[in-house]
Biopython code that builds the backbone (N, CA, C, O; Angstrom):
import numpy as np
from Bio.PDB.StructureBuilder import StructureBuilder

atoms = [
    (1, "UNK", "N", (-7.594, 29.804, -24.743)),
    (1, "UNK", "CA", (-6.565, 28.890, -24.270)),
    (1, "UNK", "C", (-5.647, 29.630, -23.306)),
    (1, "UNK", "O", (-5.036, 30.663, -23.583)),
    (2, "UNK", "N", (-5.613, 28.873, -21.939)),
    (2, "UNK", "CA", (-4.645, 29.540, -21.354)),
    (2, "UNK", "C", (-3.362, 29.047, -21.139)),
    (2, "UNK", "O", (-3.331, 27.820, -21.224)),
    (3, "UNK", "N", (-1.873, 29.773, -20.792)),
    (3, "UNK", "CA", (-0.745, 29.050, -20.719)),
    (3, "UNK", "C", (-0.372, 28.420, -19.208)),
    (3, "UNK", "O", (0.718, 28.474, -18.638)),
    (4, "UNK", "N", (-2.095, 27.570, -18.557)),
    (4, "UNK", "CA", (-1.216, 27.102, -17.452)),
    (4, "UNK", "C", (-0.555, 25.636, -17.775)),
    (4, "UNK", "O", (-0.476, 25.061, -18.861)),
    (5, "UNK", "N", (-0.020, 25.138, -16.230)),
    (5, "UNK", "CA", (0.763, 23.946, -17.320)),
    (5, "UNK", "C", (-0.421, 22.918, -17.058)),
    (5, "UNK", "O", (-1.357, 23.156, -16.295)),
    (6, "UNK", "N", (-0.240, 21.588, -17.886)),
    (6, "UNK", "CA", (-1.266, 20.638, -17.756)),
    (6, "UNK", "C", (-0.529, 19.824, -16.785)),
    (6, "UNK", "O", (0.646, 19.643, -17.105)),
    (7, "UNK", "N", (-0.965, 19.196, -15.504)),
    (7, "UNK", "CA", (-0.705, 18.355, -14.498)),
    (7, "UNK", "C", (-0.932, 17.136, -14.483)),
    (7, "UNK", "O", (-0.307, 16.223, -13.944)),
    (8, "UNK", "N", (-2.289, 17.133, -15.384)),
    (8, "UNK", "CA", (-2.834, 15.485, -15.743)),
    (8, "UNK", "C", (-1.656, 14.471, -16.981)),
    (8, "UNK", "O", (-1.725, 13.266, -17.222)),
    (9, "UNK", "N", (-0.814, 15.340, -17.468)),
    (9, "UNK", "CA", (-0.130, 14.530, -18.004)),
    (9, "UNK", "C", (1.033, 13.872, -17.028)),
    (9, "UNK", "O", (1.342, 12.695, -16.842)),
    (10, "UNK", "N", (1.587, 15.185, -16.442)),
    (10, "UNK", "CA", (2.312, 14.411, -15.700)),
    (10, "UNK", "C", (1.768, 13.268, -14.412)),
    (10, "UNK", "O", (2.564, 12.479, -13.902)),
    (11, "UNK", "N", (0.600, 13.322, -14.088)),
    (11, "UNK", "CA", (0.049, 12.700, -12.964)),
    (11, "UNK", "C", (-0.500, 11.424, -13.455)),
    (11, "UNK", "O", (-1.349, 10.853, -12.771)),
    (12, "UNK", "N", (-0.094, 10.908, -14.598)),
    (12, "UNK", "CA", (-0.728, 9.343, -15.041)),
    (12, "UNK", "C", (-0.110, 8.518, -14.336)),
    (12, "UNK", "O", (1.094, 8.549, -14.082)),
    (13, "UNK", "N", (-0.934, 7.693, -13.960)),
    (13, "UNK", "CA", (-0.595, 6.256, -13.630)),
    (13, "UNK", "C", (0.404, 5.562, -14.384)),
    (13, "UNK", "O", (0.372, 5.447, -15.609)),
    (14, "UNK", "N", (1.784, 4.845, -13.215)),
    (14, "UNK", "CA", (2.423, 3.996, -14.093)),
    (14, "UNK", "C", (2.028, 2.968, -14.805)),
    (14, "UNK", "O", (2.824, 2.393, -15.548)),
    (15, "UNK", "N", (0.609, 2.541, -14.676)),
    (15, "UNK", "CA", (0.616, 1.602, -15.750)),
    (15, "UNK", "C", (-0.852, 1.853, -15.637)),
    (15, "UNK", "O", (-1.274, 2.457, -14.651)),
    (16, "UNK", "N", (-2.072, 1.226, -17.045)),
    (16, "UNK", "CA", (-2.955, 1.674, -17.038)),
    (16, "UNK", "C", (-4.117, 0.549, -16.321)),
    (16, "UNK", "O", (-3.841, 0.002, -15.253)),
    (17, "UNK", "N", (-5.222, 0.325, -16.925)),
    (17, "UNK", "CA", (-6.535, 0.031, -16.229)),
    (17, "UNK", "C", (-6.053, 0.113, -14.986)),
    (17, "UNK", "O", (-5.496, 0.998, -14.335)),
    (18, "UNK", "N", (-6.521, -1.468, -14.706)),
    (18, "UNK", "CA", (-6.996, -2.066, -13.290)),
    (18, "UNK", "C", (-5.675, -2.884, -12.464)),
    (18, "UNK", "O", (-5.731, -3.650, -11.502)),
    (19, "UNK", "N", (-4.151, -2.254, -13.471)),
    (19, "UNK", "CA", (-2.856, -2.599, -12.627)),
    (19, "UNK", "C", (-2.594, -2.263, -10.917)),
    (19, "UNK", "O", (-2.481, -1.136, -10.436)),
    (20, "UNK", "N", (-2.549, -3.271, -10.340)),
    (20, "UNK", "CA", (-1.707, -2.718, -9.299)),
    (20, "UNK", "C", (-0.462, -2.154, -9.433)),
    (20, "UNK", "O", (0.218, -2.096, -8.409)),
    (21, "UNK", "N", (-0.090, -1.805, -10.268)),
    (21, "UNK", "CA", (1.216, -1.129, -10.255)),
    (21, "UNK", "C", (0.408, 0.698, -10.758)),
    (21, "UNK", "O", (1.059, 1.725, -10.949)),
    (22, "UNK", "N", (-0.687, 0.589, -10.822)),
    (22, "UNK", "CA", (-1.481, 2.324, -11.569)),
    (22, "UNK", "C", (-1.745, 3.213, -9.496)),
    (22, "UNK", "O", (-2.060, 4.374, -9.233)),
    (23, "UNK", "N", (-1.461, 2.114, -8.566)),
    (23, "UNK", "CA", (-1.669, 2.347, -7.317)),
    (23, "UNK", "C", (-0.369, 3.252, -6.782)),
    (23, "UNK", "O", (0.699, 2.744, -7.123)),
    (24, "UNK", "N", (-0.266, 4.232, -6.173)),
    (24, "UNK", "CA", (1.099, 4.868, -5.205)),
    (24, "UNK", "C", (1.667, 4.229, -4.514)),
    (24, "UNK", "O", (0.950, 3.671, -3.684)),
    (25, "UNK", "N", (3.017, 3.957, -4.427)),
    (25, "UNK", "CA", (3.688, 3.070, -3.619)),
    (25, "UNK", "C", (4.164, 1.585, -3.976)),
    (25, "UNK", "O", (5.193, 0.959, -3.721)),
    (26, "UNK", "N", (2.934, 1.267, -4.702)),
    (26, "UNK", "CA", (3.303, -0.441, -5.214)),
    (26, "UNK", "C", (4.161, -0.422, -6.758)),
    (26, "UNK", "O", (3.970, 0.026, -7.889)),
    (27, "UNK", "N", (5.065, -1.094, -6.128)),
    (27, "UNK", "CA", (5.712, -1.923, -7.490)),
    (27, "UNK", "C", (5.817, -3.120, -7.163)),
    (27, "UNK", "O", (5.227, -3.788, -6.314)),
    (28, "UNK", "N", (6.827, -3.421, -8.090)),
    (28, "UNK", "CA", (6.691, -4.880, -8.708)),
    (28, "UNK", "C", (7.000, -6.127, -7.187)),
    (28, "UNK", "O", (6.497, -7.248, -7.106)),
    (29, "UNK", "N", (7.668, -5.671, -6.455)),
    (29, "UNK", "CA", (7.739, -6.646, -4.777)),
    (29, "UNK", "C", (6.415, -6.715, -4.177)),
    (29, "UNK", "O", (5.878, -7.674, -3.624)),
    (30, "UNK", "N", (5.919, -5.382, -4.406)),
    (30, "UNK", "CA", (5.067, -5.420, -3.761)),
    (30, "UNK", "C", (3.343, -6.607, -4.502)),
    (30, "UNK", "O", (2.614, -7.441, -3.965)),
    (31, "UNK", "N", (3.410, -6.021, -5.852)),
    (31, "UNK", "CA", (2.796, -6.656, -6.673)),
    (31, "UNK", "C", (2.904, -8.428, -6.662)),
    (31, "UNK", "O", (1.836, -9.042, -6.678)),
    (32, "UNK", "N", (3.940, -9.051, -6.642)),
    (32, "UNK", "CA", (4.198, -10.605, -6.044)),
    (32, "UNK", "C", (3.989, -10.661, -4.716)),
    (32, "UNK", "O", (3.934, -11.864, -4.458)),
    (33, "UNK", "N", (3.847, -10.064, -3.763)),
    (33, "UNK", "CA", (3.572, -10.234, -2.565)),
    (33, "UNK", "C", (1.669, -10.450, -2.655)),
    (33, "UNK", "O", (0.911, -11.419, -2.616)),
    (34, "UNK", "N", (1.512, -9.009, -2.784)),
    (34, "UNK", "CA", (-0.236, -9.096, -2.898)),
    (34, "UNK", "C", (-0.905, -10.098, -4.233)),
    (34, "UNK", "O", (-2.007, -9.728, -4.639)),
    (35, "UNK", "N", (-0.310, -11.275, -4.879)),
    (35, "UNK", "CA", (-0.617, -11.773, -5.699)),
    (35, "UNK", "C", (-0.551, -13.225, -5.083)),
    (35, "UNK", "O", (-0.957, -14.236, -5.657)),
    (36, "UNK", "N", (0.225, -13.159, -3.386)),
    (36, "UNK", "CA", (0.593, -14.516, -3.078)),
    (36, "UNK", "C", (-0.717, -14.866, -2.271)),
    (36, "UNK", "O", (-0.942, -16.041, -1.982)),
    (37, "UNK", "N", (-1.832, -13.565, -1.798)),
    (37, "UNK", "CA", (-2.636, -13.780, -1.326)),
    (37, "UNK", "C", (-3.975, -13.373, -1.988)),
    (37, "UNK", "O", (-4.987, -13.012, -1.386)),
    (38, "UNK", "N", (-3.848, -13.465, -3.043)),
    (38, "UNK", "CA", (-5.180, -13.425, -4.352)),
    (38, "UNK", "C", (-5.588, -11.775, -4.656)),
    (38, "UNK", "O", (-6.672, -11.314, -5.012)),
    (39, "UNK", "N", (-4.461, -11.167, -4.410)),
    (39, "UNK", "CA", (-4.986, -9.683, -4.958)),
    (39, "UNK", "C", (-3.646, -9.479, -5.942)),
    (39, "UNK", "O", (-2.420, -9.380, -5.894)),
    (40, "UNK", "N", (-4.726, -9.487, -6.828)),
    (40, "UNK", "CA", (-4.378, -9.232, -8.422)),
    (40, "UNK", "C", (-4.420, -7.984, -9.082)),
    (40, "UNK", "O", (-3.378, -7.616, -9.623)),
    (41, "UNK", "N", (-5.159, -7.450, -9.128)),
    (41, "UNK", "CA", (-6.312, -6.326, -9.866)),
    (41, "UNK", "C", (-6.068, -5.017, -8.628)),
    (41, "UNK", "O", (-5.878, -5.157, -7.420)),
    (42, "UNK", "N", (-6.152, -3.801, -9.404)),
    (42, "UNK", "CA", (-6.352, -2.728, -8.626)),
    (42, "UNK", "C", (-7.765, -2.640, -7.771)),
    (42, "UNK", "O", (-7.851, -2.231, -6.612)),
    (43, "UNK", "N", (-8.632, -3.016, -8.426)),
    (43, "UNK", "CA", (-9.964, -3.119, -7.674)),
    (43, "UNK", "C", (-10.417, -4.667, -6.735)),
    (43, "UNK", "O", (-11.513, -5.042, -6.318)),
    (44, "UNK", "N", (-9.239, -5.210, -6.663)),
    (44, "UNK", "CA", (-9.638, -6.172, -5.841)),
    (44, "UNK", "C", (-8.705, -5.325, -4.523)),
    (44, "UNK", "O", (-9.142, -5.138, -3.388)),
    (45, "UNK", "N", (-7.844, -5.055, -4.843)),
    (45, "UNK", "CA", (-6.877, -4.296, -3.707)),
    (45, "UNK", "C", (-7.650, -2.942, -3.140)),
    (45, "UNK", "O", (-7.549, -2.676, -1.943)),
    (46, "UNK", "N", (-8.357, -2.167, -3.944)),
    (46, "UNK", "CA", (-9.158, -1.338, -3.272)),
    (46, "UNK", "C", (-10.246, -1.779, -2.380)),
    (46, "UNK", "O", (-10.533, -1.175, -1.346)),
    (47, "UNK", "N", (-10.752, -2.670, -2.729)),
    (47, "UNK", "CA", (-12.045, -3.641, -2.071)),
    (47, "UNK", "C", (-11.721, -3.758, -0.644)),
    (47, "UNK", "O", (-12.722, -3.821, 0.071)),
    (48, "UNK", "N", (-10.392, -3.813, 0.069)),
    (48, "UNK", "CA", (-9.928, -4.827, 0.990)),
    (48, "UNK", "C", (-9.405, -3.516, 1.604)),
    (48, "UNK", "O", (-9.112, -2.457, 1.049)),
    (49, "UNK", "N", (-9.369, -3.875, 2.896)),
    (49, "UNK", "CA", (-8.971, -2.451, 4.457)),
    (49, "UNK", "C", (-7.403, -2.663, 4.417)),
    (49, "UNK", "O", (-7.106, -3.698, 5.013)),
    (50, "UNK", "N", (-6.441, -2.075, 3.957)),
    (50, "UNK", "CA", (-4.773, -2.279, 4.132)),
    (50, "UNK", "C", (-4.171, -2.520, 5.232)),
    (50, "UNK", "O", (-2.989, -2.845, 5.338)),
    (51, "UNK", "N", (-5.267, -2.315, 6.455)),
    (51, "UNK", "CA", (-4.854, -3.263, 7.832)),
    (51, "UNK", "C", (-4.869, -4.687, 7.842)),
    (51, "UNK", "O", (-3.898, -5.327, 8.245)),
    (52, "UNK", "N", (-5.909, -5.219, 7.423)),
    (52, "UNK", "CA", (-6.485, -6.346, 6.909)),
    (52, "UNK", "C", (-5.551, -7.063, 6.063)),
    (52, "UNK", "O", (-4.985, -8.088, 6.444)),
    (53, "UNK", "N", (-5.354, -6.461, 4.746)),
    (53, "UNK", "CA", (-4.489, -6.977, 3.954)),
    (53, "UNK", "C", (-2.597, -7.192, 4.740)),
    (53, "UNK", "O", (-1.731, -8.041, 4.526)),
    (54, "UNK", "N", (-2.633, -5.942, 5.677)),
    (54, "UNK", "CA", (-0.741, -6.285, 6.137)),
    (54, "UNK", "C", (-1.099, -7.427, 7.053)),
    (54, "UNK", "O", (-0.213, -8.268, 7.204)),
    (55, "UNK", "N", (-2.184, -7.601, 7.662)),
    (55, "UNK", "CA", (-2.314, -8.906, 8.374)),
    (55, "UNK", "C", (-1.982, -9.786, 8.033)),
    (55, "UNK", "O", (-0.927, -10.365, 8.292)),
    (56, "UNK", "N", (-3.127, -10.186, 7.129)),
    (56, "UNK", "CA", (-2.618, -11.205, 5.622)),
    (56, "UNK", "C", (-1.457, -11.499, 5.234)),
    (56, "UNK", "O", (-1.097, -12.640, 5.526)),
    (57, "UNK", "N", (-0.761, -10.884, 4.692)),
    (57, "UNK", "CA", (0.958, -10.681, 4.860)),
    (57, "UNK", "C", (1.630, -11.366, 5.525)),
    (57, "UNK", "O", (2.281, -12.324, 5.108)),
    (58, "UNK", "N", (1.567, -10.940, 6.772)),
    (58, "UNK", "CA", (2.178, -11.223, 8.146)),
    (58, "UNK", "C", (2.091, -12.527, 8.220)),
    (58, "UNK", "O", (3.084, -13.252, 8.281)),
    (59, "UNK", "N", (0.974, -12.916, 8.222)),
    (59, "UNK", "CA", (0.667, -14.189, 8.673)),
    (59, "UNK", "C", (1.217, -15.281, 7.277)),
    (59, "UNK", "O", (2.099, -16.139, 7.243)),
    (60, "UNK", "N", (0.529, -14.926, 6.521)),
    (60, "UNK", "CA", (0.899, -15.887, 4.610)),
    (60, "UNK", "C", (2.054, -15.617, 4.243)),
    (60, "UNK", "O", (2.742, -16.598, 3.961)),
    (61, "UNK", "N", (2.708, -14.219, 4.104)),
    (61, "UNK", "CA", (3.659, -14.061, 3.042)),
    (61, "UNK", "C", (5.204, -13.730, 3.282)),
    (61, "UNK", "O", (6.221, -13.995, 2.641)),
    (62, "UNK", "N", (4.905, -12.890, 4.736)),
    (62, "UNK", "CA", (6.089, -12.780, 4.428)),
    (62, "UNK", "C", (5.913, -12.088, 6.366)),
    (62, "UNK", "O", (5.181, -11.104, 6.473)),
    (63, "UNK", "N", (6.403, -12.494, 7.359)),
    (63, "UNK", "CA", (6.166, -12.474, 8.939)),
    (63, "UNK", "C", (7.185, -11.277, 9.305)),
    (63, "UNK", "O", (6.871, -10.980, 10.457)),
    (64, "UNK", "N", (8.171, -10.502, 8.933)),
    (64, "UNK", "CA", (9.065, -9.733, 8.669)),
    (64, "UNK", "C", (8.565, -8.139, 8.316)),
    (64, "UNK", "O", (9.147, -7.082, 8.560)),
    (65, "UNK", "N", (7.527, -8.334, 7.782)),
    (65, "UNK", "CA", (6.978, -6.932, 7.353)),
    (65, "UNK", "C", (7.172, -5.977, 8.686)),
    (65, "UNK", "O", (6.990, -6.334, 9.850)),
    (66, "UNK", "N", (7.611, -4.600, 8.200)),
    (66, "UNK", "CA", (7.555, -3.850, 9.117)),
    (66, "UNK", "C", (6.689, -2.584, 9.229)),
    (66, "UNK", "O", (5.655, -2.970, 8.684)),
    (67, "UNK", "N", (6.559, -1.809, 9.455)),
    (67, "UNK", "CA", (5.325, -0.936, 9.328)),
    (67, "UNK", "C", (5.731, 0.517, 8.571)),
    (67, "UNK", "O", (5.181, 1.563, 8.917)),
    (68, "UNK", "N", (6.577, 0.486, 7.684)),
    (68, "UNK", "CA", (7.167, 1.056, 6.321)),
    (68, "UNK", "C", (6.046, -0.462, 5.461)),
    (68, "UNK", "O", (5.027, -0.244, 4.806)),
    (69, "UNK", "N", (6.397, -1.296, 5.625)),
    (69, "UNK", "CA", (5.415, -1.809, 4.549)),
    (69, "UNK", "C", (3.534, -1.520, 4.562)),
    (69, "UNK", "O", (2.736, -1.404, 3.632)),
    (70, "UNK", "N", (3.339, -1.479, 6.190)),
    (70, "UNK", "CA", (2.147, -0.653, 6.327)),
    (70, "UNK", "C", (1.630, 0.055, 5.754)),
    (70, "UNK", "O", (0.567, -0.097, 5.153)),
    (71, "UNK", "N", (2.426, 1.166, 5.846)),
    (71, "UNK", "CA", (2.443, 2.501, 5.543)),
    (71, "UNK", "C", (2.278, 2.424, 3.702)),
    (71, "UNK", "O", (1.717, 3.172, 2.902)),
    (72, "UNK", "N", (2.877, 1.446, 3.579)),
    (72, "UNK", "CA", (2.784, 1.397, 1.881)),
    (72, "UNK", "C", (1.549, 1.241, 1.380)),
    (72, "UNK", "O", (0.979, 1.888, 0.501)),
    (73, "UNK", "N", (1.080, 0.057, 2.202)),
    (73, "UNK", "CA", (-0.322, -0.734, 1.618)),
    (73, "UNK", "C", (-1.536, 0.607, 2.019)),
    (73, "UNK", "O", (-2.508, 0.889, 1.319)),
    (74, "UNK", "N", (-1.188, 1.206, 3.171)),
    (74, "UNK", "CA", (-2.140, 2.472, 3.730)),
    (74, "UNK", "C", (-2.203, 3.633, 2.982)),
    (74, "UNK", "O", (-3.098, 4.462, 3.148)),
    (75, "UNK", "N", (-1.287, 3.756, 2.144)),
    (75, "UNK", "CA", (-1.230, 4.996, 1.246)),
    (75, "UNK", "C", (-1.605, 4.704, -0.231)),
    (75, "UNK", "O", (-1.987, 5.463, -1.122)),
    (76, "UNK", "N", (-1.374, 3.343, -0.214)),
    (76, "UNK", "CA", (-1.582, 2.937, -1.798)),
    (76, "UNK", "C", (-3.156, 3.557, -1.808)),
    (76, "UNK", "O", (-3.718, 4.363, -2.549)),
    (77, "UNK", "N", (-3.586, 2.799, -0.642)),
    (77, "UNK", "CA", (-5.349, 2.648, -0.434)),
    (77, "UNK", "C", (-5.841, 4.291, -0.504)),
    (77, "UNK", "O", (-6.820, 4.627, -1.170)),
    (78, "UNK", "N", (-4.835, 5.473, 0.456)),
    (78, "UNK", "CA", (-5.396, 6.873, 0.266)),
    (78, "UNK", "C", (-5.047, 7.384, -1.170)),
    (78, "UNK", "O", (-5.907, 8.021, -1.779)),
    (79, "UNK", "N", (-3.795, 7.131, -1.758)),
    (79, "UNK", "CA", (-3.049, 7.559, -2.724)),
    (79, "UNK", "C", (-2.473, 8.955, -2.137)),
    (79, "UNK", "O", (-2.683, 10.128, -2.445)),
    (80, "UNK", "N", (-1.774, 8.421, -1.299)),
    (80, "UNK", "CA", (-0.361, 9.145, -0.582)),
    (80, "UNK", "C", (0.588, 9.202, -0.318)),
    (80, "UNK", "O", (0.233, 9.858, 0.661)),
    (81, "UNK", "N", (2.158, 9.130, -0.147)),
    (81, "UNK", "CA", (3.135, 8.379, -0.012)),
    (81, "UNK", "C", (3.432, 7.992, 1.070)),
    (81, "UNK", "O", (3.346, 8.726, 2.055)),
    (82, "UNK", "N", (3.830, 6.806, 1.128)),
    (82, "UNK", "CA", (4.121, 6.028, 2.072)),
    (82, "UNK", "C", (4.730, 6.866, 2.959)),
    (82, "UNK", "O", (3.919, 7.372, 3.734)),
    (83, "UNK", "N", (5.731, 7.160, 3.109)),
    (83, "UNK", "CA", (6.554, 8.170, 4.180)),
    (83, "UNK", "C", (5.514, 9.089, 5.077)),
    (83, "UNK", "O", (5.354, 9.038, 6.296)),
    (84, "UNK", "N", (4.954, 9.812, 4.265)),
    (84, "UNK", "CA", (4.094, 10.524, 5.145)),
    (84, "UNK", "C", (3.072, 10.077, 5.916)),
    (84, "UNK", "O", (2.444, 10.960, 6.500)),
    (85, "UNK", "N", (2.727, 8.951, 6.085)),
    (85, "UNK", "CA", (1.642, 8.369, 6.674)),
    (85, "UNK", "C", (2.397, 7.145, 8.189)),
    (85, "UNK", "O", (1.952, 6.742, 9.263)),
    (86, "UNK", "N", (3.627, 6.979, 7.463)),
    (86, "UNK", "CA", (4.248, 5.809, 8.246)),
    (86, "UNK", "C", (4.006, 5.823, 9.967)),
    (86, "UNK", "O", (3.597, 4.781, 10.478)),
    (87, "UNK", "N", (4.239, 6.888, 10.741)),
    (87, "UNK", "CA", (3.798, 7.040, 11.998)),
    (87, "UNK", "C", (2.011, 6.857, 11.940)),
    (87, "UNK", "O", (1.853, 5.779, 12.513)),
    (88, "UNK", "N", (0.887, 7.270, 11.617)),
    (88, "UNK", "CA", (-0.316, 7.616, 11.876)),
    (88, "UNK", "C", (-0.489, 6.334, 11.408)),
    (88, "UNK", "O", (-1.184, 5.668, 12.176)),
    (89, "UNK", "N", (-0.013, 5.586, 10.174)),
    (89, "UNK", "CA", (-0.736, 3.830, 10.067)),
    (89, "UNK", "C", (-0.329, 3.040, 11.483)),
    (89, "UNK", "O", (-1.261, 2.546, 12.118)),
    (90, "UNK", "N", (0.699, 2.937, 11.872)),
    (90, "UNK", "CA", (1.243, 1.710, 12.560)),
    (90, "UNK", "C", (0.595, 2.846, 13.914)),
    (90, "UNK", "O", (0.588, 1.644, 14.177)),
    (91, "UNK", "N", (0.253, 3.502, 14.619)),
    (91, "UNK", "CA", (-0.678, 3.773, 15.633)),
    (91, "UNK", "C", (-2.097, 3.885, 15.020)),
    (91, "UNK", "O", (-2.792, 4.844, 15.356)),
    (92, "UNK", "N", (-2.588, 2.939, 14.115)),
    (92, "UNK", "CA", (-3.491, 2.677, 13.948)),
    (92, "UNK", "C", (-3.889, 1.176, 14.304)),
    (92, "UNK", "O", (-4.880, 0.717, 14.872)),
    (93, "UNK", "N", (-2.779, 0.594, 13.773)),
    (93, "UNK", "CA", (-2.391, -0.739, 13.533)),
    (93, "UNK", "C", (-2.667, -0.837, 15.680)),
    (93, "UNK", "O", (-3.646, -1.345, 16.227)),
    (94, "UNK", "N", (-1.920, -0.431, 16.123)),
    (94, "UNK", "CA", (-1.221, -1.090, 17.108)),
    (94, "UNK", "C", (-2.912, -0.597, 18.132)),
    (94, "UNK", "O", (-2.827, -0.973, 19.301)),
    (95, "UNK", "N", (-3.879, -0.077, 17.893)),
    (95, "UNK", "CA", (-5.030, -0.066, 18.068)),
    (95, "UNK", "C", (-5.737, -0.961, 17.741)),
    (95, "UNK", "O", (-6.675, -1.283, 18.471)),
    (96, "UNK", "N", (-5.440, -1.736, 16.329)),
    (96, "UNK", "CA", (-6.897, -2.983, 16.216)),
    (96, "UNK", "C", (-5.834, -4.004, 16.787)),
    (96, "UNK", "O", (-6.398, -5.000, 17.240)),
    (97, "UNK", "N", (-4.487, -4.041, 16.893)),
    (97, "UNK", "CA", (-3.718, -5.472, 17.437)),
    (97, "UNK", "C", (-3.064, -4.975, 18.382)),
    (97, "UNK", "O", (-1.962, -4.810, 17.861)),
    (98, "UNK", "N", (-2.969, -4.528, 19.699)),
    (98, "UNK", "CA", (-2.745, -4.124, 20.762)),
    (98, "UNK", "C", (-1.380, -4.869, 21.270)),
    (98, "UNK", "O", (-0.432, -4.362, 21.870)),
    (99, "UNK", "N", (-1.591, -6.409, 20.793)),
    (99, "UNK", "CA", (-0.661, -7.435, 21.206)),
    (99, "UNK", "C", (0.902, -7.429, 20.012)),
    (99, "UNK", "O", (1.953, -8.021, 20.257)),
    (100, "UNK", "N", (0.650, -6.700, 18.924)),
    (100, "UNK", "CA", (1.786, -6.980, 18.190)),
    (100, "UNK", "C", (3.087, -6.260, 18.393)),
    (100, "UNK", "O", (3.212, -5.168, 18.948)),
    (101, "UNK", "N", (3.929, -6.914, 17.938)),
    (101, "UNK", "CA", (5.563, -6.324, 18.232)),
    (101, "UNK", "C", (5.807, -5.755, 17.394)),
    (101, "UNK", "O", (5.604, -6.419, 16.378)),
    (102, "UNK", "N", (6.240, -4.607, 17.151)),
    (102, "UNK", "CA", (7.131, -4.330, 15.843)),
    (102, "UNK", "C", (8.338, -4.450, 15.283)),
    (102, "UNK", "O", (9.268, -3.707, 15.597)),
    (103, "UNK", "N", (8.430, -5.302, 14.488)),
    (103, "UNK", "CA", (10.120, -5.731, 13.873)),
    (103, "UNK", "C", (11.043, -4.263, 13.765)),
    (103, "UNK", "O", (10.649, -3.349, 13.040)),
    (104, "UNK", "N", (12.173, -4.165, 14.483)),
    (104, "UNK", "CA", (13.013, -3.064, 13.590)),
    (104, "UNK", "C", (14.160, -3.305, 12.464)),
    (104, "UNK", "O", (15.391, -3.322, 12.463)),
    (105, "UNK", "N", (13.101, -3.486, 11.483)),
    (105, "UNK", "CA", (13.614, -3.782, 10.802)),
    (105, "UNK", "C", (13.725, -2.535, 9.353)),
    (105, "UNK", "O", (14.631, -2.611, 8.522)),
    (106, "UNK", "N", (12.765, -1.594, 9.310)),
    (106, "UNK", "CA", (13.098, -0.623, 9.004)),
    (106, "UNK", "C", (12.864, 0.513, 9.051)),
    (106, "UNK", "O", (13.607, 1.320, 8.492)),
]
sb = StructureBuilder()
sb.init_structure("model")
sb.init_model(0)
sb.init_chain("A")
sb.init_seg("    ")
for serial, (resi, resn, name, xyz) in enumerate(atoms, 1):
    if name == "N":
        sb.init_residue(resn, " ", resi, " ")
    sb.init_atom(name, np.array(xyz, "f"), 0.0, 1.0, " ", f" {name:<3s}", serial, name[0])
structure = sb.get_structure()
């Protein structure tokens, strides 16, 4: 037995199975949002491209999203934090939709 520390305890998922809330980044706003467009389940949310899904959004749920919310749905999907990704999603974004504006909204 050695005295390193164990990491897997601290690294559990906030909640268990197939929660979208066991995902990085998502809580509970986010969880009613992706529920207004039939993603329920952690593995239905993995299934789906997080470009795709902020589209979805945009258009169904909520037209305001800004690309901090991007960045959320893009990291949930790597399991990374949002912050660090926020520039490299939305010049991703602004590659498959060339035409979109970005709200400054945050």
């Amino acid at each position: 037995m050695t005295n390193e520390p164990n990491f897997s305890i601290a690294m559990k998922p906030r909640s268990t199975h197939n929660s979208l809330l066991s995902l990085p980044n998502i809580g509970k706003a986010f969880v009613e949002k992706l529920g207004r467009i039939g993603i329920t389940t952690r593995q239905e949310f993995l299934a789906r491209d997080p470009y795709e899904l902020y589209e979805e959004m945009l258009e169904k749920v909520d037209p305001s999203l800004c690309r901090c919310a991007l960045a959320t749905l893009v990291g949930a999907k790597k399991g990374v934090p949002w912050h660090t990704i926020t520039k490299k999603a939305a010049a991703e974004y602004e590659k498959r939709s060339p035409n979109h504006k970005w709200k400054d909204n945050c």
